[in-house]
C-alpha positions in Angstrom: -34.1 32.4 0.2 -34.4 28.9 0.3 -36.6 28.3 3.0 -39.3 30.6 1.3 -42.0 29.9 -1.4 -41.1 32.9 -2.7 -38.8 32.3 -6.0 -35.6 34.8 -6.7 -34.4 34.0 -10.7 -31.5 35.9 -11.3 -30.3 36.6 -15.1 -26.5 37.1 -15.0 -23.9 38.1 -18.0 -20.4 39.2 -18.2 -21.6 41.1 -21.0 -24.5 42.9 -22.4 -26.6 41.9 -26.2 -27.2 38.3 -24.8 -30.7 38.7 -24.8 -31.4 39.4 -20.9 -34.1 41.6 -20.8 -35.8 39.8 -23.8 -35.5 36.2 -21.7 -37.2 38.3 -18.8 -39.9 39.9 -20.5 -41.0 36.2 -22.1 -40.1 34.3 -18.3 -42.4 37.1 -17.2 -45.2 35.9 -19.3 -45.0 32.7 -18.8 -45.3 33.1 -15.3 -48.2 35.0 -15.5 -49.9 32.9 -17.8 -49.1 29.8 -15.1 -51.0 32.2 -12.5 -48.0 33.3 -10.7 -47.9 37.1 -9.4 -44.8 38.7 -10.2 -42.2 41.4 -9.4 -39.6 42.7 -11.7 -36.4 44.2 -10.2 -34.5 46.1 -13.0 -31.0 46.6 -11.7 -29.4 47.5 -15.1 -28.5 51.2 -15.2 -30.2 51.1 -18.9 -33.4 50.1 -17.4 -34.6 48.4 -20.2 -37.4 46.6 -18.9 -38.4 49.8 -16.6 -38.5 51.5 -19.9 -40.8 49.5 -21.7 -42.9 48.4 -19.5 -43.7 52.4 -19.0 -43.6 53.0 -22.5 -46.5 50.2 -22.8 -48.0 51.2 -20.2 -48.1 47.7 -18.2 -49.8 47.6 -15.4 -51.4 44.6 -14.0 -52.5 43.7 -10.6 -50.1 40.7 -10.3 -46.9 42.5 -12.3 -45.2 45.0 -10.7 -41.9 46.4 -12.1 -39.3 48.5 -10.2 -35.8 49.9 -11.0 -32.7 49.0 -8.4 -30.5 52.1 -8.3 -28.6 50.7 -5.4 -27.7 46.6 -4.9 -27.7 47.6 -1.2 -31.8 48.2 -1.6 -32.5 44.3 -2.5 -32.7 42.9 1.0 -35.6 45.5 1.8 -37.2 45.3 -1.9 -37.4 41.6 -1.0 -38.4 41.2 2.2 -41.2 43.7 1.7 -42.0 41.6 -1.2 -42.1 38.5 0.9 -44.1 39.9 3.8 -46.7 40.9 1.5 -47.6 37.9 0.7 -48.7 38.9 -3.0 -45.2 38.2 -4.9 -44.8 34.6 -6.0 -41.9 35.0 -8.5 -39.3 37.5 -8.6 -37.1 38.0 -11.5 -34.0 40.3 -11.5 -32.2 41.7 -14.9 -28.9 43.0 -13.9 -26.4 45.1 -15.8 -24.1 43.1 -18.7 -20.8 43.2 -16.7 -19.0 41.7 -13.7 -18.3 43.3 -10.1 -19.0 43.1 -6.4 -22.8 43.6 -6.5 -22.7 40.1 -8.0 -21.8 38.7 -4.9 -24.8 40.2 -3.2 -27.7 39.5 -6.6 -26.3 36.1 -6.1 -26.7 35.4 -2.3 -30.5 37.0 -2.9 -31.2 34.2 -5.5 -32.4 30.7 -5.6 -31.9 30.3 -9.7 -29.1 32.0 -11.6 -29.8 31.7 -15.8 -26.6 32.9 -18.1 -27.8 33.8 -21.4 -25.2 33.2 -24.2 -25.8 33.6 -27.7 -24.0 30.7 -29.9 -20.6 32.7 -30.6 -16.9 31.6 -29.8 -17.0 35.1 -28.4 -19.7 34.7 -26.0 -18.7 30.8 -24.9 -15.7 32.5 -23.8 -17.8 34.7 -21.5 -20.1 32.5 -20.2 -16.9 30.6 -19.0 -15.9 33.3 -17.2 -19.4 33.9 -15.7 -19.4 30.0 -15.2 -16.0 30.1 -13.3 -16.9 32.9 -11.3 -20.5 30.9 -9.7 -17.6 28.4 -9.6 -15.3 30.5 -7.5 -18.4 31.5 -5.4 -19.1 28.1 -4.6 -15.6 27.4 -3.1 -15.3 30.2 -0.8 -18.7 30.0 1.4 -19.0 27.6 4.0 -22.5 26.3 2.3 -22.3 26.1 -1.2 -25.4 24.0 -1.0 -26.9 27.0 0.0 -26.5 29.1 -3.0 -28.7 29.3 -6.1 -28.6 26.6 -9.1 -26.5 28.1 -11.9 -28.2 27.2 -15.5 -26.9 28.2 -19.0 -29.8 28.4 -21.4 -28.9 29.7 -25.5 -30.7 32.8 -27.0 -30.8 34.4 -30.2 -30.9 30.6 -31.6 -32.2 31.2 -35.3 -34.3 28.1 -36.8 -31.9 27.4 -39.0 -28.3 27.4 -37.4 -24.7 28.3 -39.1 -22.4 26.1 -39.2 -20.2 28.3 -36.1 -23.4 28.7 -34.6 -24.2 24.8 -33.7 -20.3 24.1 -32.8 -20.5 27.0 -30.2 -23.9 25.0 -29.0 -22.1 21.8 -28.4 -18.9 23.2 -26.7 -21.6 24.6 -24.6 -23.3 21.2 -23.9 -20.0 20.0 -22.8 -18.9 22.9 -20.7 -21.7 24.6 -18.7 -25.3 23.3 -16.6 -27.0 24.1 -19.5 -30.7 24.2 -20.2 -32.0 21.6 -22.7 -34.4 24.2 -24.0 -33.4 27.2 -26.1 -34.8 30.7 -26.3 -35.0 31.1 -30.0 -34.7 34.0 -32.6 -38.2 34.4 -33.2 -40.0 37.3 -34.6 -43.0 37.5 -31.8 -40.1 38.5 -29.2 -40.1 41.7 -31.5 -43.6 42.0 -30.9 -43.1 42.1 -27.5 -41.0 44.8 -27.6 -43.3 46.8 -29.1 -46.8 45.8 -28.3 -46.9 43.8 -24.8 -46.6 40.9 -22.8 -46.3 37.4 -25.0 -49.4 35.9 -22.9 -51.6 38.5 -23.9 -50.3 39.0 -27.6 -51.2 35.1 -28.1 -54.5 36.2 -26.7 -55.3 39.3 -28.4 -54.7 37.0 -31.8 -56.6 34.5 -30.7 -59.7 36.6 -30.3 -59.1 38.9 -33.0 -62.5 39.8 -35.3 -59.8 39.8 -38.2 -59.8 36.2 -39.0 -56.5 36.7 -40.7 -54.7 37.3 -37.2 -56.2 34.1 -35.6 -53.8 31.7 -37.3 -51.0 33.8 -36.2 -51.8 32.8 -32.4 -50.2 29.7 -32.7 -46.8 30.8 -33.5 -47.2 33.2 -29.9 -48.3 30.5 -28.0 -45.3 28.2 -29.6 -43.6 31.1 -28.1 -44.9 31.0 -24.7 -44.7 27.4 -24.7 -40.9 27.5 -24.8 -40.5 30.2 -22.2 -43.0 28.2 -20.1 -40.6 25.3 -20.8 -37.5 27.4 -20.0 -39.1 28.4 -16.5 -40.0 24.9 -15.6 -36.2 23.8 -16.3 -35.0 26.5 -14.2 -37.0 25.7 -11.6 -36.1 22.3 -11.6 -32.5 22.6 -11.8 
């Protein structure tokens, strides 16, 4: 995937309540709201972001979101997407636990992000997720040839514990880890139930209500940091 201009970001977890499907849905607006035309490839049996974005009712010429039932399918999926010409950025949420059709989401990327949530808990995960990319480099014959592997925090409240900042700098010490964090914020509720983070900052912005307007700025502060996070992962 390399040699394409087509990008392949890859969210990968040993474990599920990291915050994958939240970090997609915001990466997702950010790259649409940097003009980038995007497809979604939800491998996670939940379906999660197939769910909502039907639920919502998302459609959008340059989004287009579509369940993985079968690892095998992602070579077609993407070339298909490639040859069109119309896909810029691809993101893939995959299911919160390990196995062989890692080895296959992984050869398909050119960016791998690990979400991990400041716990002792989940540090001890991301090692293992860690160790495995590890592992993977060792046994192929390029390693320069497989994605970049970034760490990047989530569910990072304002206002840290104690536990909560420790697990943070064991994290600095041990993993490629994104100097950006995906906070705990409030609007990624929003999203959840309303839409896409580029056009909730937008719909505020223009709201007749001119009580709404002055809540644009904390979406966009929100967009701003997934733009941020994309940027990083890109550049890693």
């Amino acid at each position: 995937m390399k040699e394409i201009a087509m990008k392949v970001i890859t969210t990968l977890a040993r474990k599920g309540g990291c915050g994958k499907t939240s970090l997609i849905r915001a990466l997702t607006s950010a790259a649409l709201s940097n003009n980038q035309r995007c497809l979604v490839l939800d491998a996670d049996p939940q379906l999660s972001f197939v769910r909502w974005a039907n639920r919502l009712e998302i459609y959008r010429d340059d989004l287009t979101v579509q369940p993985i039932f079968a690892v095998e399918d992602l070579d077609s999926v993407l070339d298909a997407a490639h040859d069109s010409g119309t896909v810029d950025t691809v993101f893939i949420d995959t299911k919160g636990e390990a196995g062989p059709w890692a080895d296959y989401v992984v050869e398909q990327s050119d960016h791998i992000v690990c979400p991990m949530v400041p716990t002792e808990t989940d540090l001890d995960i991301t090692a293992d997720t860690f160790n495995y990319y590890c592992e993977a480099r060792k046994r192929t014959e390029d390693p320069d040839g497989l994605p970049t592997f970034s760490v990047v925090l989530t569910r990072m409240p304002a206002r840290p514990k104690k536990s909560q900042v420790l697990a943070a700098r064991k994290a600095y010490e041990r993993f490629p880890i994104l100097d950006e964090m995906f906070l705990e914020r409030s609007q990624h509720w929003d999203v959840d139930r309303e839409g896409l983070l580029n056009e909730l900052a937008e719909t505020r912005e223009s709201s007749p209500n001119p009580l709404m307007r002055p809540h644009a700025r904390l979406y966009r502060d929100a967009l701003h940091e997934a733009q941020t996070i994309l940027k990083q992962l890109e550049a890693a």
